[in-house]
C-alpha positions as CSV (number, residue, x, y, z in Angstrom):
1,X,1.5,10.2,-20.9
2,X,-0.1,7.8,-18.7
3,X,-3.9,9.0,-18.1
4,X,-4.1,10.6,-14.2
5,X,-7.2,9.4,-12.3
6,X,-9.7,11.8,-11.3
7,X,-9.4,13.3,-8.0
8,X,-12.4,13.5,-5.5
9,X,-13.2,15.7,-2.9
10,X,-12.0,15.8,0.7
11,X,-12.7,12.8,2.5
12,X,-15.6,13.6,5.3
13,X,-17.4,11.3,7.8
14,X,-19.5,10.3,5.2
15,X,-18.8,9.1,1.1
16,X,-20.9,11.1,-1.2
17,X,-23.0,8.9,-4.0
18,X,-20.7,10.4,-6.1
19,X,-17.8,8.7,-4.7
20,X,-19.8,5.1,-4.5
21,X,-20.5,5.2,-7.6
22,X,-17.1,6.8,-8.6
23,X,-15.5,3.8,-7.1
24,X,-17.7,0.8,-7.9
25,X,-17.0,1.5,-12.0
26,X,-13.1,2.3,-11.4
27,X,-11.9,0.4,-8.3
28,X,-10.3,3.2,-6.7
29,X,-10.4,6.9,-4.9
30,X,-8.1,9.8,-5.0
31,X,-8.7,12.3,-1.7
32,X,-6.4,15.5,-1.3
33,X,-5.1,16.7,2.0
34,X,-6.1,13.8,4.4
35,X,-3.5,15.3,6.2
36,X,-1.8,18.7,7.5
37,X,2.0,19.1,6.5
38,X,2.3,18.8,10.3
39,X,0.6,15.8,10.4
40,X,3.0,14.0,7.7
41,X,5.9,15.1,9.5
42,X,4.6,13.5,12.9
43,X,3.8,10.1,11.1
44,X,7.7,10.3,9.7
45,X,8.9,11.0,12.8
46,X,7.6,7.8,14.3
47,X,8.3,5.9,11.4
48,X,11.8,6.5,11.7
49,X,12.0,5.7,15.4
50,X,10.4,2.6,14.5
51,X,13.3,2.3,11.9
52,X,16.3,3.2,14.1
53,X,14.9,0.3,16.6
54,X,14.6,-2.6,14.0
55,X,17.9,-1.4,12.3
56,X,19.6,-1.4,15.9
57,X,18.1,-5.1,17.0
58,X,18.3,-6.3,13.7
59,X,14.3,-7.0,13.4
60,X,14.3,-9.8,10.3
61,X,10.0,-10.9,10.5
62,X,7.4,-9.1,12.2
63,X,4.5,-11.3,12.6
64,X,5.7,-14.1,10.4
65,X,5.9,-11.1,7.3
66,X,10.0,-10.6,6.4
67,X,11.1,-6.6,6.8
68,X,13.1,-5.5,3.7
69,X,16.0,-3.8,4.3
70,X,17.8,-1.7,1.9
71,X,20.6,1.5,2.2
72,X,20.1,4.8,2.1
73,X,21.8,7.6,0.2
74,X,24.5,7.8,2.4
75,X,25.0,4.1,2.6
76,X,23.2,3.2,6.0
77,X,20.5,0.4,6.6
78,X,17.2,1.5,5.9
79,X,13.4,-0.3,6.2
80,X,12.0,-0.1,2.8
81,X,9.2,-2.5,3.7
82,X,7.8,-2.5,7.3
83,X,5.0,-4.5,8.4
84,X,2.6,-4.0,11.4
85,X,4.4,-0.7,12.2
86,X,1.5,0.1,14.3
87,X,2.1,-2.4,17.1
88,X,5.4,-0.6,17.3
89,X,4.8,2.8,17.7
90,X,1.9,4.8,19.9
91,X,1.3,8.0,17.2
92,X,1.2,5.2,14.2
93,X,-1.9,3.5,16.3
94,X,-3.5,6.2,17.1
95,X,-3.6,7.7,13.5
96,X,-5.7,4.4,12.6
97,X,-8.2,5.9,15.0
98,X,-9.2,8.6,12.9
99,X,-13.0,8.5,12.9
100,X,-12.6,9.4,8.5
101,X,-11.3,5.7,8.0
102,X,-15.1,4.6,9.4
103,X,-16.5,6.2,5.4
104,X,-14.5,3.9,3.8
105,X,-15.3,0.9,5.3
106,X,-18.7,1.1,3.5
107,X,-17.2,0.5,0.4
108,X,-16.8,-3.5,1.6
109,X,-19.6,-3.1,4.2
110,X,-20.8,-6.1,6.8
111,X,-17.7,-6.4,9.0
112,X,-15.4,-4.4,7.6
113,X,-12.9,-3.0,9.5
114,X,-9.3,-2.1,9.1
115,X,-6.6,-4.5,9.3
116,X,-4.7,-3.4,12.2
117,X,-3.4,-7.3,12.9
118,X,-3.9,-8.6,9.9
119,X,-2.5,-9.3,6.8
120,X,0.5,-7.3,7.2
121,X,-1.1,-4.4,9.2
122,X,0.2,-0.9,8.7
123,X,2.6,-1.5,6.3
124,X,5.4,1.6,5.2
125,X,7.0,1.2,1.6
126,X,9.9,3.5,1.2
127,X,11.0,3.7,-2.4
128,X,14.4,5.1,-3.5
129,X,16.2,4.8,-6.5
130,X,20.0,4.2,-5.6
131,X,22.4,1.8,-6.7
132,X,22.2,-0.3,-3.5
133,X,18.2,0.1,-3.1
134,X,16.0,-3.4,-2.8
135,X,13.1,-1.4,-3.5
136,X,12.5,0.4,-6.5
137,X,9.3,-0.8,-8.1
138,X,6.9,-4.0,-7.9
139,X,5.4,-5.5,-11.2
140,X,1.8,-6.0,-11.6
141,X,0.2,-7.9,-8.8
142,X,-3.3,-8.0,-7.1
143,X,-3.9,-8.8,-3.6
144,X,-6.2,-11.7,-3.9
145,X,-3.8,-13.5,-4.9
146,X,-2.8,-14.2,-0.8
147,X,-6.2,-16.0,-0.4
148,X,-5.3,-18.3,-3.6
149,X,-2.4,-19.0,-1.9
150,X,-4.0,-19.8,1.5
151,X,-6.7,-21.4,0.0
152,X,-9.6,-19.0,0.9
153,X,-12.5,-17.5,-0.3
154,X,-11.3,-14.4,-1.9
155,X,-12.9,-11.9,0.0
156,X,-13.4,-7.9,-0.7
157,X,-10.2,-6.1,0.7
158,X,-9.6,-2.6,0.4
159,X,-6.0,-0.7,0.7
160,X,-5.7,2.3,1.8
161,X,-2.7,4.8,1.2
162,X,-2.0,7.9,2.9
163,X,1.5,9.7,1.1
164,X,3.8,11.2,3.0
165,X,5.8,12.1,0.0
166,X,4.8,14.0,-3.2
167,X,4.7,12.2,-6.4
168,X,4.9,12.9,-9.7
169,X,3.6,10.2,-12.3
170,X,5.7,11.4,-14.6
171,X,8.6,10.1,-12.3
172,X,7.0,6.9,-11.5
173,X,4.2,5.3,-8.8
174,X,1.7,3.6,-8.6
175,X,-0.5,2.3,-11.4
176,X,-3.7,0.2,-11.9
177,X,-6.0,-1.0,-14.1
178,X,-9.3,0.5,-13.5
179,X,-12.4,-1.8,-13.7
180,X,-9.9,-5.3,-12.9
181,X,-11.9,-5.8,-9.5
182,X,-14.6,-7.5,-11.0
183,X,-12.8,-9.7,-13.3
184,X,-13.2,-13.4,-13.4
185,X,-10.8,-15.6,-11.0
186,X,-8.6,-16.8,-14.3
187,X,-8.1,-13.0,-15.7
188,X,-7.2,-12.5,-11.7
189,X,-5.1,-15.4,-11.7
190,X,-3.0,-14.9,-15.2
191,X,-3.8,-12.1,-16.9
192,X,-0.3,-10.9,-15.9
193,X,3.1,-12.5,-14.2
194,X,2.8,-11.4,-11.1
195,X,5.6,-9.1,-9.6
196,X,7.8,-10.6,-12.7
197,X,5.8,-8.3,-15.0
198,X,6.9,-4.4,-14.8
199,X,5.4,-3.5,-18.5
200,X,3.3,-0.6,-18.8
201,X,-0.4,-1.2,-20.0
202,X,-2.1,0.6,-22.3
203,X,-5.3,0.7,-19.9
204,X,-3.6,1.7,-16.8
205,X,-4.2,4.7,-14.8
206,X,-1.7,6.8,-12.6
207,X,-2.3,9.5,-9.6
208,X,-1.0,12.9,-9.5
209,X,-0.2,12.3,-5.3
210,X,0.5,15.2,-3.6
211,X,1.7,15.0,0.5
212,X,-0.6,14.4,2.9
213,X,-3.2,12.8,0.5
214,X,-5.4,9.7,0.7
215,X,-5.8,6.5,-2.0
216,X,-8.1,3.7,-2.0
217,X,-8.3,1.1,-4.3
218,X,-9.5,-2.5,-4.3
219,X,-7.3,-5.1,-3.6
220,X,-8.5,-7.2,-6.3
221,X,-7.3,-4.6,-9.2
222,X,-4.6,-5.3,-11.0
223,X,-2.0,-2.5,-10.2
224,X,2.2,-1.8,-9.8
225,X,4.4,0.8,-8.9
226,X,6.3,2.0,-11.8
227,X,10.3,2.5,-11.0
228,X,10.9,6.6,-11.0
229,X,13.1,7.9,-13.3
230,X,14.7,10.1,-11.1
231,X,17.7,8.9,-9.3
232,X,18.8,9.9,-5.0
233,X,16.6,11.8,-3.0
234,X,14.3,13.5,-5.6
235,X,13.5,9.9,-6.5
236,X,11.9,8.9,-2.6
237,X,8.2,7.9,-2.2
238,X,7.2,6.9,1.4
239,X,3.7,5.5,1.5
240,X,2.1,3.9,4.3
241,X,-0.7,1.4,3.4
242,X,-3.5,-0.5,5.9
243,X,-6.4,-2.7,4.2
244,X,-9.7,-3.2,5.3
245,X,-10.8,-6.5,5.0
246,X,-13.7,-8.4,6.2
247,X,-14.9,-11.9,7.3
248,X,-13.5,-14.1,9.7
249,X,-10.6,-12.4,12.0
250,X,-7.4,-13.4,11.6
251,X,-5.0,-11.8,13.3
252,X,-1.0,-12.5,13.1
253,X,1.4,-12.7,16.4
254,X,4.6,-13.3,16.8
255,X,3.7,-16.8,16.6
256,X,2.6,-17.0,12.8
257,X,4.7,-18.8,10.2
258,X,5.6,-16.8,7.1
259,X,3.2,-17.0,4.5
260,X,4.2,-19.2,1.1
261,X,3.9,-15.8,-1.2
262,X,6.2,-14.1,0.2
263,X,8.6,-16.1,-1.7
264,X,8.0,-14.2,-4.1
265,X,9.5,-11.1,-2.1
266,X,13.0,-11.6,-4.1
267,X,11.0,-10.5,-7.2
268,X,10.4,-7.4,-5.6
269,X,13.1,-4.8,-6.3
């Protein structure tokens, strides 16, 4: 069995030196109950409104980032990956408001801030394990790799998950390697095939995720989410993820061209 990382306390105003500490030697954060049951079941709400517009008009790119589309249980379209859902819905934009996202943006410090239109803003994965699903897992990956790509610095970046689903790491996930943020830019760079590479590792970690709870981990860890071993409905995993990045602003509007790495997105299944 897969060692679970530790969990830390509820997520206040302020992180504890504790926490700081905690996530400069791992890479990553586990908080329980960042959100009511009620609270989950409002964010699903609006993420399936979004979901019943973009199925309806046939959204393809938000942003210059391609939606992935997939079918449900029953056979209809579904959004597994969504991308600035934010800009699309009123209750999604307003959760980012939450005056607990301000703790974590000392973990980057300077000018952090969340990424609200940028990268891909408040991105939903929706993971289910059917016959006709596009999303099911995603090999090992980190997040730097996007700079790489675009020819930038690679800056600190932070993603932050808040579960709308429980999960079970016995039934799959997500996993990382703790420690991989401050690795050297060749480890970073080819330590693993990225997306290709679905193996577990004998140094990873998983999370014991219960609904309603909050994750964090640096975007420069190497990390995956493991396919579940569970097939239908007991198999879902809705996660919705928004990174907190720093340095110069670059936002994406409807005007931005799709980035090269999301070539790669066919890898992703």
């Amino acid at each position: 069995m897969t060692r679970i990382l530790d969990i830390s306390s509820t997520l206040g105003e302020r992180l504890t030196d504790e926490q700081k500490a905690t996530f400069d030697r791992t890479g990553a954060l586990h908080f329980r109950n960042f959100l009511s049951p009620t609270g989950v079941d409002t964010l699903l709400r609006a993420i399936q409104e979004v979901e019943a517009r973009w199925v309806r008009d046939e959204v393809k790119v938000v942003n210059g980032t391609p939606i992935k589309y997939g079918r449900n249980l029953d056979g209809s379209p579904l959004v597994q990956r969504f991308a600035f859902a934010n800009q699309h819905h009123p209750v999604l934009e307003e959760f980012l408001k939450d005056p607990r996202f301000n703790a974590l943006l000392e973990l980057v410090g300077g000018d952090a801030r969340l990424g609200t239109h940028e990268k891909d803003g408040l991105v939903v994965n929706h993971y289910v394990n059917t016959n006709e699903s596009n999303f099911t897992q995603m090999g090992w990956h980190t997040d730097a790799l996007r700079d790489v790509f675009l020819g930038r610095k690679i800056m600190p970046m932070l993603n932050v998950g808040i579960h709308l689903d429980d999960q079970d790491p016995r039934n799959g996930g997500l996993r990382l390697i703790p420690g991989t943020h401050k690795q050297g830019l060749r480890q970073m760079l080819f330590r693993k095939r990225y997306f290709k590479d679905t193996t577990p590792d004998p140094d990873e970690v998983a999370f014991d995720i219960r609904r309603g709870d909050l994750t964090i981990h640096d975007g420069r860890l190497w990390h995956r989410v493991e396919r579940s071993r569970l097939t239908g409905d007991a198999s879902r995993r809705r996660v919705m993820y928004i990174p907190v990045v720093c340095g110069r602003y670059q936002p994406k509007t409807a005007n931005s061209r799709t980035p090269f790495y999301h070539r790669f997105q066919h890898l992703v299944k």
